[in-house]
C-alpha positions as CSV (number, residue, x, y, z in Angstrom):
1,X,64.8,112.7,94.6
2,X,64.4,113.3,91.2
3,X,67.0,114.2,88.6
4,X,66.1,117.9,88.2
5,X,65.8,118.6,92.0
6,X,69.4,116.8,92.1
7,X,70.6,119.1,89.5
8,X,68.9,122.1,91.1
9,X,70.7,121.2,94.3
10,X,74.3,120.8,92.4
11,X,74.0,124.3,91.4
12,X,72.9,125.7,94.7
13,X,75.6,123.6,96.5
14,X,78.2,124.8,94.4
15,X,80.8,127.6,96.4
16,X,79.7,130.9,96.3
17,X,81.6,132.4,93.6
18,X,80.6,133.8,89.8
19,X,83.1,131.5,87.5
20,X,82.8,128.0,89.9
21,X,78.2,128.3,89.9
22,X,78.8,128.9,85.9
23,X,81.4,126.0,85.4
24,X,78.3,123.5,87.5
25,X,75.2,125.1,85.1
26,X,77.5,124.5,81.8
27,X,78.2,120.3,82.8
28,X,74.9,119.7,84.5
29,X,73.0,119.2,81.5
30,X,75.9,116.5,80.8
31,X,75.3,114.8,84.6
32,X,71.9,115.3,83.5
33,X,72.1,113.4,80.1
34,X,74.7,110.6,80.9
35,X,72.1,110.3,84.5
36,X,69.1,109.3,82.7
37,X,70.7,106.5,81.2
38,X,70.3,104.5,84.3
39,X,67.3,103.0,85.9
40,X,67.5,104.7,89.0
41,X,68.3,108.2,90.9
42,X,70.0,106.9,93.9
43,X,72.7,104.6,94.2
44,X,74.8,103.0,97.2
45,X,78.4,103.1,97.4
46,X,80.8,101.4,99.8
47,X,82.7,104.0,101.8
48,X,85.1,103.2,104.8
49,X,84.6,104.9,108.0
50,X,86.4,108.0,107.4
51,X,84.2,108.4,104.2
52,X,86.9,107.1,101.3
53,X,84.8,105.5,98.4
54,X,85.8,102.0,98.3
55,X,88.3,101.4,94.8
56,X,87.9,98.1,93.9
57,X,91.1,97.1,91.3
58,X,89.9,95.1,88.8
59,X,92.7,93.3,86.2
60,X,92.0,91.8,82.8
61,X,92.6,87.8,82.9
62,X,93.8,87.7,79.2
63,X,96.7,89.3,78.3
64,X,97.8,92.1,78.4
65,X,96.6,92.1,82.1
66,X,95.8,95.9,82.1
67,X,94.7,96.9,85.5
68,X,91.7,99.7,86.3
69,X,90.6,101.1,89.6
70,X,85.9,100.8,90.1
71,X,84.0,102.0,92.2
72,X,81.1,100.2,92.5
73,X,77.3,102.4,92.7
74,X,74.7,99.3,94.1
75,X,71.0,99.0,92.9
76,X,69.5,98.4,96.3
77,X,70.9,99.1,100.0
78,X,70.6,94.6,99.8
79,X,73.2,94.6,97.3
80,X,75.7,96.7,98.9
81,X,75.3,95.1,102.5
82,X,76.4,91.7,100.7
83,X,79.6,93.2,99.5
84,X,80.8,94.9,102.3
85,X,82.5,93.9,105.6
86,X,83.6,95.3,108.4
87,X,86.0,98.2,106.7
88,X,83.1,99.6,104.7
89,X,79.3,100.6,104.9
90,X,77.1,101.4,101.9
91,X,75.8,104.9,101.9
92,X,72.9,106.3,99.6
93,X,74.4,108.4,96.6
94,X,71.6,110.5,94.7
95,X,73.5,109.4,90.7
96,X,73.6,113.5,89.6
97,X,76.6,114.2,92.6
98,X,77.9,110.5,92.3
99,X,78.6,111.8,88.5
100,X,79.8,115.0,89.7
101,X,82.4,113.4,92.5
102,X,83.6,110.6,89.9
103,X,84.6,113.6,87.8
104,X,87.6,114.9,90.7
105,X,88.5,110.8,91.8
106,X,91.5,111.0,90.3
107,X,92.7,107.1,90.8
108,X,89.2,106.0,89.5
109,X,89.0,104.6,86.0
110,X,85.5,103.9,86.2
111,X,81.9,103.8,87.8
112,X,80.3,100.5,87.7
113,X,76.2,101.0,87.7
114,X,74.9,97.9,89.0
115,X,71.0,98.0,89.0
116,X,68.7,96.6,91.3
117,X,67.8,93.9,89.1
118,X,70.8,92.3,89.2
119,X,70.6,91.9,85.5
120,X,72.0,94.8,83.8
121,X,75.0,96.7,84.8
122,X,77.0,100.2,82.8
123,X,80.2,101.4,82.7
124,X,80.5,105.3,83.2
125,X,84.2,105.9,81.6
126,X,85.9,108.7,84.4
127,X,87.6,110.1,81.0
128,X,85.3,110.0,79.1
129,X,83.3,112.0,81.0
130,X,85.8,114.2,81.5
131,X,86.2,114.9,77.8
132,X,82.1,115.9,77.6
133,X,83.0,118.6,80.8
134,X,86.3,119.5,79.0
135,X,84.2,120.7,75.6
136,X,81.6,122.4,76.9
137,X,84.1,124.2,79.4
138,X,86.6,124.7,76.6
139,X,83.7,126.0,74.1
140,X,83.5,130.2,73.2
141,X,80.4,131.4,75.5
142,X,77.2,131.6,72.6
143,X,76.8,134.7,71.8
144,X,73.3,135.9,70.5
């Protein structure tokens, strides 16, 4: 599916109420930007049977040993199946609503992009993120 169909489907998924479908249209072209970095549309995730995304906490070696909760998004359905076991199953994620849910995981720091290729791999910053949603939510409406 491609990225506009994904957006198109953000929007018509969003509840059925005026402020809440104008909130989605005003940060989509932001899911839309920050998902066209990456070299795919859809992504796998490990989730655990009662559909929690897997949080993987990751902690610095060096000091000062800070700590910050992933979730990892997989390149290929191959990739995933070799990290799971038997508390978790990887489950296809088109990237414009894996955005959109990393926005409301509050304990997640970060998404970790890790492309098919094995080779390349992005950080999507949960704050970060937030901050782009928070300006253009935050912004006086353009009037013309």
């Amino acid at each position: 599916m491609d990225l506009l169909t994904q957006v198109d489907e953000l929007i018509a998924n969003a509840p059925d109420d005026p402020p809440t479908v104008a909130a989605v249209q005003a940060i989509a072209p932001i899911l839309y930007e920050e998902a066209q970095r990456y070299g795919q549309t859809v992504y796998y995730v490990l989730q655990t049977r009662d559909g929690q995304w897997q949080v993987i906490t990751l902690e610095e070696q060096h000091p000062p040993h800070q700590q910050k909760n992933v979730i990892h998004a997989y390149g290929s359905e191959a990739m995933a199946q070799e990290a799971c076991d038997e508390q978790v199953i990887p489950v296809a994620m088109p990237i414009i609503p894996l955005l959109f849910q990393l926005l409301a995981a509050e304990p997640v720091d970060s998404l970790m992009i890790l492309e098919a290729d094995g080779e390349r791999a992005w950080e999507v910053g949960r704050q970060s993120l937030l901050a782009q949603v928070r300006s253009i939510l935050s912004a006086p409406p353009d009037i013309a």
